[in-house]
N, C-alpha and C positions, 0 to 999 in steps of 0.2 A: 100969690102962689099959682103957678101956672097946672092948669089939670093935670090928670092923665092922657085925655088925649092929644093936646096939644104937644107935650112931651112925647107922647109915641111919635105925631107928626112930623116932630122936630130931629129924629131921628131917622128916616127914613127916608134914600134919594129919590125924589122925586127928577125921572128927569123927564122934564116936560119936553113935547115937542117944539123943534125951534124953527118960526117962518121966518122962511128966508128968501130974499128976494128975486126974481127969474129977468135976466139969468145970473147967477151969485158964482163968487170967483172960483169953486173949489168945484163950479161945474165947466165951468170955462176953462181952466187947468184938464179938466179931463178931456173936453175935449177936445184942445190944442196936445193932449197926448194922445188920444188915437188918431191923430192926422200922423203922427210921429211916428205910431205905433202900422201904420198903415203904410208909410214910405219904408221903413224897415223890409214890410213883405214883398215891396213892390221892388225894392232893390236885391234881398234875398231869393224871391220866389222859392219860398220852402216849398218842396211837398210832406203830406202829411208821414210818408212814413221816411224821413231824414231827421237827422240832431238839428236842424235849423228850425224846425216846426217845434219844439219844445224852448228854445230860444225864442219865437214868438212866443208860446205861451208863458214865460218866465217874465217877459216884457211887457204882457198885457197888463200883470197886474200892476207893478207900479207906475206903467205911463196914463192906463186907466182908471184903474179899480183900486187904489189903496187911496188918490186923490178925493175921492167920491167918499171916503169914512172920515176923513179928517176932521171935517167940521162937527160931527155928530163926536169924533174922538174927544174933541175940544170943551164940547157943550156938556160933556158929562163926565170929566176928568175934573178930581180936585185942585181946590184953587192950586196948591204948590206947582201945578204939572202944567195949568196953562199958557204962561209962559214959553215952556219947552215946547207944546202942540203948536204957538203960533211959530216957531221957529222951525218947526217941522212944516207947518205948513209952507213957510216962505218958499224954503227951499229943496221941498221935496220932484216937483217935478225936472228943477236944472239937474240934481244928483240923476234921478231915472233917464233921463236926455241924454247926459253924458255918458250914459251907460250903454245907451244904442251902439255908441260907437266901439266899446267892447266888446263889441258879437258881429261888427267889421269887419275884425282883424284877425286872423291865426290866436289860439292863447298860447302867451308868451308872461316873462316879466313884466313888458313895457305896456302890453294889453291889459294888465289888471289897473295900472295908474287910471285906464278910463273907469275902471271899475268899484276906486277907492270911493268917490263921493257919498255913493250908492252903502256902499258899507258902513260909513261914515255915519251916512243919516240912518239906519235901520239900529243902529249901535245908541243914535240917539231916541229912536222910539223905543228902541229898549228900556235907558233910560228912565222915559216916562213910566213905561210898567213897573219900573221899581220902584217910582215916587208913589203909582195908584198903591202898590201894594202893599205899602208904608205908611202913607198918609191920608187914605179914605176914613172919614167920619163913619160910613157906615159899610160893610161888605155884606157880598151873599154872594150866591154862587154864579152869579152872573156879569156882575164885577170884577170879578177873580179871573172869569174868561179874560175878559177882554183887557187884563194887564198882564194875564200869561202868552194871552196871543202878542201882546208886543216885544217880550223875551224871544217868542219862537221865530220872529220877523228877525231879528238882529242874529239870530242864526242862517237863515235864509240869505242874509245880506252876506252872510263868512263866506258861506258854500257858494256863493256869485263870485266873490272875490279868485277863490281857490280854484272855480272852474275858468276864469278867466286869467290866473296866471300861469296855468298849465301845470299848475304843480298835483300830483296823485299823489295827497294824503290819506295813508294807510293803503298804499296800492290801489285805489280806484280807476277805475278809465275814467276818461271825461264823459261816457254819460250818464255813468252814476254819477260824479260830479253835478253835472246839470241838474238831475232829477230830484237829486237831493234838495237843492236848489229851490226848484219849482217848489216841490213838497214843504219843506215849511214856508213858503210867501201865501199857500193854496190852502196848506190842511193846514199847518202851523198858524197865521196869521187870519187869512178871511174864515176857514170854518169857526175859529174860536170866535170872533169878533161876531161874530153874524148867530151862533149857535146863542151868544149870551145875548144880544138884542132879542133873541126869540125867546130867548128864558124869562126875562125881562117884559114881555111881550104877554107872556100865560101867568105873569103874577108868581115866581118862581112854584111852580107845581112839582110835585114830587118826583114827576115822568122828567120835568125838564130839568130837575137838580140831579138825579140820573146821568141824563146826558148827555150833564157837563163835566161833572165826574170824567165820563167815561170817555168822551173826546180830549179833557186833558191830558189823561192817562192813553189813549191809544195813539197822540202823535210821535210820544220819543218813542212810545213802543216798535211804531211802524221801522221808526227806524235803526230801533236796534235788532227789527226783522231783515233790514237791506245789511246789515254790518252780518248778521248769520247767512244770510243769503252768497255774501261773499266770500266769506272766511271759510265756506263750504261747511258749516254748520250744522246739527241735526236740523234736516229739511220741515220737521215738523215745529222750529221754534218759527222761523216766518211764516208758519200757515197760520199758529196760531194769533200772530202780532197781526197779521192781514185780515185774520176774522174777527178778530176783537174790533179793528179799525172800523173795519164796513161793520158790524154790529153798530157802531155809534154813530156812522155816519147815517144810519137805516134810523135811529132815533132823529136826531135832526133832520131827515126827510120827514119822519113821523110830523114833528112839532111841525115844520112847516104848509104840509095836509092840514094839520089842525088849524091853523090859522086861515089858510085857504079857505076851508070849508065854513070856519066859523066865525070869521069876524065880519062880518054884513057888513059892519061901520067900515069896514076900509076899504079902499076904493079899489072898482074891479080890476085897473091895472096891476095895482100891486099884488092883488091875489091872484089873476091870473101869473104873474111873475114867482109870485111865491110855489103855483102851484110845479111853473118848465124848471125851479130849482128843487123841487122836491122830486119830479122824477127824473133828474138826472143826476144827479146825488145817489138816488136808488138804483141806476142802471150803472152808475160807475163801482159803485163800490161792488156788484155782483162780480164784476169784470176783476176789479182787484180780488177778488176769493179765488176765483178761477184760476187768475196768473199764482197766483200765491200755492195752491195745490198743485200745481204743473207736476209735483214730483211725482205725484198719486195719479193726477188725471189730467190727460192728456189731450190738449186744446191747441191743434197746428196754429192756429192765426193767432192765439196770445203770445205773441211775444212783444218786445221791449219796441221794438217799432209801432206794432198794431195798438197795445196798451199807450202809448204815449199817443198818437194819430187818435185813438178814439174816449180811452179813459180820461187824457190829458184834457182832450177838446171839452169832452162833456163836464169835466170839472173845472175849466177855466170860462167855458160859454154860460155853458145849459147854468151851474150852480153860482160860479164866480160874476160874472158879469150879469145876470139875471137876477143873480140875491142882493149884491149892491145895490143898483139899480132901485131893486122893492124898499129896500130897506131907506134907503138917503130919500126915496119918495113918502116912504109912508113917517117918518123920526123924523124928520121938518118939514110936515104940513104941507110939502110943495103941493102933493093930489092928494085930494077929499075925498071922504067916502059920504057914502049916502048919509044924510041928516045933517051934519056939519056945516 
């Protein structure tokens, strides 16, 4: 008869770091997408404050930054789901490739066909969040993230489609279209994935079961803060969905400080990364409270160009590309920390 504790043991996901070998395909995929990701700008020449600068940042993450979670998605997804992860993996950077070429074109009909693949597969990572959410042996609330962030990815994948077929669902312009876009691949997909490794990370702690809570709950919110926003709605239901947002995002900086500051054992790179994703995380979401109160208080350079040109940046560089980065370095062993 096996103990108690062994029984507890047996229970409980253990997901161990997995080493993986330099250089290992899912970084090689990344960065055969920002060469990709970089002929885009050089053929575009966005400046920051055009709709084409938000198109690059809509394109960083899946030609970069979603490649870079996969394998950590894989290694700690139940058995039913790995399967579908290796199939995501195959083909996740051709769908993102093909997608370059729908932010080419004018959006039209015929513009979205580049844009189907793309849908296709986020539809399928969705998917997988529905098998984790079904068929995990064990949950907590850090695991929950990171199958609801695969739900809010297959939204992000709709709102690419929609912006790329030119169609304005519910009267939109194309750059709420866009932004919406961006917003769940950004807050929808990597804050969750990234907030629950860090929940994961503190041994799920009270602070961190908090929130996660509170970033599931503040991405549909946000956006049923853009849908008042539009509908010309009392101007105080998006202040409040914007300071709820950046409240939780201001956690998740927290949790990330904490790790910075406190885990010795991990290596100075990654805490230094962890430390330019905690305060830009923090500086971005001030910025979303500011644009969010516009009705009340009145800030001439927030608006939808300046927000996108510098909130966008700092939460697709400073947090998105920085917190990947720590995270895929520190969750597979690639860099040691001191003693190891």
């Amino acid at each position: 008869m096996a103990s108690a504790a062994e029984t507890q043991a047996s229970t409980v996901s253990t997901e161990a770091p997995v080493i993986i070998g330099t250089p290992s395909l899912d970084v090689v995929r990344a960065a055969v997408g920002g060469v990709f990701c970089l002929a885009f700008a050089i053929l575009k020449q966005p400046h920051p404050l055009q709709s084409a600068w938000g198109e690059a940042i809509l394109l960083l993450c899946p030609l970069c930054l979603i490649p870079l979670t996969l394998v950590v998605m894989r290694k700690s997804a139940p058995d039913a789901a790995i399967g579908t992860w290796k199939l995501i993996e195959q083909y996740e950077l051709s769908a993102a490739t093909i997608l370059i070429g729908s932010f080419l074109m004018a959006p039209a009909p015929q513009t979205a066909v580049l844009a189907l693949p793309w849908t296709v597969l986020t539809m399928v990572v969705g998917w997988a969040g529905v098998i984790g959410l079904t068929r995990r042996v064990y949950r907590d609330m850090s695991t929950m993230m990171i199958d609801v962030g695969c739900l809010f990815l297959a939204l992000g994948g709709v709102w690419a489609f929609v912006d790329r077929s030119g169609m304005r669902l519910w009267g939109f312009d194309e750059v709420i279209a866009l932004l919406t876009a961006v917003h769940f691949h950004y807050a929808g997909f990597l804050l969750l994935i990234i907030t629950g490794w860090a929940a994961r990370e503190l041994e799920i702690s009270k602070v961190a079961s908090v929130t996660c809570l509170a970033v599931m709950i503040g991405v549909p919110l946000t956006a049923l803060g853009i849908l008042a926003a539009h509908f010309k709605w009392d101007a105080r239901w998006e202040a409040f969905a914007a300071t709820f947002m950046a409240l939780s995002g201001w956690l998740v900086a927290w949790l990330h400080l904490r790790l910075a500051t406190g885990r010795t054992d991990a290596a100075r790179p990654v805490r230094t990364l962890w430390t330019i994703c905690s305060a830009s995380l923090f500086f971005s979401m001030a910025l979303a409270v500011l644009y969010a109160l516009r009705s009340f208080v009145q800030v001439p350079i927030l608006d939808i160009p300046h927000m996108r040109a510098v909130h966008g940046s700092l939460n697709a560089v400073g947090f998105g590309l920085c917190g990947v980065i720590a995270w895929r370095w520190h969750r597979t062993g690639l860099v040691r920390g001191a003693g190891e």
